[in-house]
N, C-alpha and C positions, 0 to 999 in steps of 0.2 A: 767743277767735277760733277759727273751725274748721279743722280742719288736716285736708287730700286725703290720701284711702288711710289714715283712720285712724276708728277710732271717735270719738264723738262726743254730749255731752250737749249738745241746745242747744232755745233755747226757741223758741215756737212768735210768728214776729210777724204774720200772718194766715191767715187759713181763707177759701180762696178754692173754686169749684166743683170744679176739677179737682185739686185736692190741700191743703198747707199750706205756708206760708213761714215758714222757721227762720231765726233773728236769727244771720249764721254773721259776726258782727263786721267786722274790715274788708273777708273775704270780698265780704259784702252781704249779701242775702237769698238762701237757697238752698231749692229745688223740692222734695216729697218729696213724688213723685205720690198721689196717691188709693188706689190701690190697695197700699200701702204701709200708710197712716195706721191706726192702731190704732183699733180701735172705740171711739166714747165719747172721744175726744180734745178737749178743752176745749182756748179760748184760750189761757189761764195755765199749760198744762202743760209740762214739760220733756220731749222726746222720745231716745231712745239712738239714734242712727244711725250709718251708715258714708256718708261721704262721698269719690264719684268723679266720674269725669267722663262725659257721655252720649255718643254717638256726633260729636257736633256738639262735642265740646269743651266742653260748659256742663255748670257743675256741677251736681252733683243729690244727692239723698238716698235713701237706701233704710234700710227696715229688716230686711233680708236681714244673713247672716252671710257675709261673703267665709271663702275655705278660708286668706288670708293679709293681713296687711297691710302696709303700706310698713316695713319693718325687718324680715320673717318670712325665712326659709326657707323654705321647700317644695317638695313633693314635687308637680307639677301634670299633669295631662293635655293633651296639645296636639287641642288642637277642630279647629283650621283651617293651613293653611303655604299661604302666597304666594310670591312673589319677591323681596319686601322685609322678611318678618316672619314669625313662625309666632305661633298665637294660643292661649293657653291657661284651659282651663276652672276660674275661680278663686273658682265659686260664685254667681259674677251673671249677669243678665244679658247684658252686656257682658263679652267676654272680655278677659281681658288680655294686653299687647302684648308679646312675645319678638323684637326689633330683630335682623334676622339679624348685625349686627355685636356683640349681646353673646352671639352661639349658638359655645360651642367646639365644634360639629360639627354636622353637618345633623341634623336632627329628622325625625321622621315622624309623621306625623298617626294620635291615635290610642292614642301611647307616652307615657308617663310620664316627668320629670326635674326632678332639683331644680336649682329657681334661690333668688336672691337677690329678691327685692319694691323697687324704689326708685323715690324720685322723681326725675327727670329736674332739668337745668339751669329748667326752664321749670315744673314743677313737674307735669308730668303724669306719671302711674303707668307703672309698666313693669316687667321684669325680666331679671335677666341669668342664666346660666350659670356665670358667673366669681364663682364664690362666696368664692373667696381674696382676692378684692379689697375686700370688703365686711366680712372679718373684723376684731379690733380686734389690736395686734401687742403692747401693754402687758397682759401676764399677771400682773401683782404681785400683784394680789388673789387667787388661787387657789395652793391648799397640798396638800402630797401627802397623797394622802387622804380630800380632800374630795368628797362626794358631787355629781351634777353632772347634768343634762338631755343626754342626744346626738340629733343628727341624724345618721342614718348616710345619705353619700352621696355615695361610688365605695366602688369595690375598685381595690386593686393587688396588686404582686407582695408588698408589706410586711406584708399586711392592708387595713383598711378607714379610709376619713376619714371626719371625724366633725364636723360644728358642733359647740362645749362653750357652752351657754347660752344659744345662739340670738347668740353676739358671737365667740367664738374657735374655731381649727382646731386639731384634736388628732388624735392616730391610735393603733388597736386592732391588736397586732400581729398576726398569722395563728396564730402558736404558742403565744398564748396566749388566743384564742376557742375556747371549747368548746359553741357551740352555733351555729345559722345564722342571720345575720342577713342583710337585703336593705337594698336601697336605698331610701331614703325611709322607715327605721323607725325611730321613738322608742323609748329606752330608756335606762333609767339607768345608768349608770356612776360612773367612781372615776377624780379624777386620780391617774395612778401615779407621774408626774414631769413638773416643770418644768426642763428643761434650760438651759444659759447660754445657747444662743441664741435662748431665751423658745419653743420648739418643744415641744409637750406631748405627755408619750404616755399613754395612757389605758388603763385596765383595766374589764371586766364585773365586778370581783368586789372586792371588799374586802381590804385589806392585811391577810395573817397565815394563819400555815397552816388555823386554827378554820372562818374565815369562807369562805376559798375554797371546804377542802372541804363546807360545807356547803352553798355554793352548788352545787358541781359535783354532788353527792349529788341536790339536789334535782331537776337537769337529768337526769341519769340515772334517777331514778325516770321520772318525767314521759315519758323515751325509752319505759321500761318500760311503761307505760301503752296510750302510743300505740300499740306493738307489739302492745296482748291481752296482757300479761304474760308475754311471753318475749324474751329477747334470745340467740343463741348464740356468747356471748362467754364468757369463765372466765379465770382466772390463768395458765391453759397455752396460751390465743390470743396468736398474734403483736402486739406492737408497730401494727402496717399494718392488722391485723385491727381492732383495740379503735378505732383512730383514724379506719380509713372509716366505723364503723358509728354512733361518737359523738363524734367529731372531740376527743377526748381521751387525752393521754398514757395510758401502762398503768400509769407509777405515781400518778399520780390517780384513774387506773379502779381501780386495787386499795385505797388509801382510800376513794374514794365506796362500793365496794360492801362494806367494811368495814365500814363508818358504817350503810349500808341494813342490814346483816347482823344487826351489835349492838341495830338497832334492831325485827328483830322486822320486818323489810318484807319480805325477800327469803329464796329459799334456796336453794343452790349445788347445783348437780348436774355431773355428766361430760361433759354437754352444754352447759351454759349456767346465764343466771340465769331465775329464775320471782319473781313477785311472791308473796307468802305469800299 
């Protein structure tokens, strides 16, 4: 059967002028215009679609890629705001629906925010804001350490929250990110701990001193780079100095550039570092 706001393999049960009808089970038969249908599409074939619903409420087919689907996260653009909804641009034609009762705060058309993808009581698509609501609370399966998918999306005073897996809520602490991240970014991570009250805190970096510094080495190169190969930092820069310029402790800054050092990348002057 075919299931709204989600992909969909379904077959093809006529070819009519203005488009094809997909066998969408107890759905019925569902629309998937013309200008959709893949060239060369016979009776008997199986077609990939995403199935929503049109302005009228009647389902339809498209072979377009939505930017989410009913269970996503995302990060969306808001196209349009009414009085009762704000409308956000999610790859289709049709935008979808932002109920000003699941908005934690007024929107502006225009801005970017992550929401949550659901189907409603009634089964129509939509999304909320309230992303904590949508998270799963049983964490047993995940072990310190394990490698993991994030959606970064807020900042606090703590650091950053984070979706783990596209299903759980974890957070990055401020004192221990060493590079900048935004709102609505993918990136990998490290469960660091699952605490007793199943609340997860997360790391950028691999557990153990090897791996860290190896990853902070590689961010401080990379800062290197972007700069044209200079940075005016050294072992004799303050604390406040090393940490505005690469939002990194000075004693990480003094292994990373340890590491770059032995390695043949860099070389320390009375001014700063240079890339070799």
């Amino acid at each position: 059967m075919a299931i709204p706001g989600k992909k969909n393999t379904l077959p093809i049960s006529k070819i009519v002028d203005f488009g094809v009808y997909l066998d969408g089970g107890d759905l019925g038969e569902i629309l998937l215009p013309m200008k959709w249908v893949p060239e060369n599409t016979k009776p008997d074939d199986m077609l990939d679609v995403f199935i929503y619903f049109d302005s009228s409420d009647r389902l339809i087919a498209t072979t377009m890629n939505p930017l989410a689907v009913v269970g996503d996260f995302a990060f969306l653009k808001v196209s349009a705001v009414d009085k009762v909804a704000a409308f956000l641009d999610w790859g289709l034609e049709k935008d979808l629906i932002l109920p000003y009762r699941e908005q934690t705060h007024t929107v502006q058309k225009g801005n970017y925010y992550p929401v949550h993808v659901f189907a409603d009581d009634r089964g129509r698509i939509a999304s909320s804001m309230y992303l904590e609501k949508f998270t799963e609370k049983d964490v047993s399966e995940l072990k310190e350490g394990q490698d993991v998918d994030l959606f970064i999306y807020a900042a606090t005073d703590l650091g950053f929250k984070a979706i783990v897996n596209n299903r759980y809520e974890g957070i990055l602490y401020a004192n221990e990110i060493f590079q900048n991240l935004t709102k609505g970014e993918r990136i990998k991570g490290y469960i660091k701990k699952v605490r007793e009250d199943s609340k997860i805190d997360l790391s950028l970096y691999k557990t153990g001193y090897e791996n860290k510094i190896d990853d902070l080495s590689s961010i401080l190169y990379e800062k290197l780079k972007s700069e044209k190969g200079f940075l005016p930092v050294n072992d004799y820069s303050s604390p406040d100095e090393i940490y505005s310029l690469l939002k990194m402790s000075k004693k990480n800054f003094k292994k990373s550039v340890g590491n770059l050092y032995r390695s043949g990348l860099i070389r320390i002057t009375e001014d700063g570092i240079y890339l070799s």
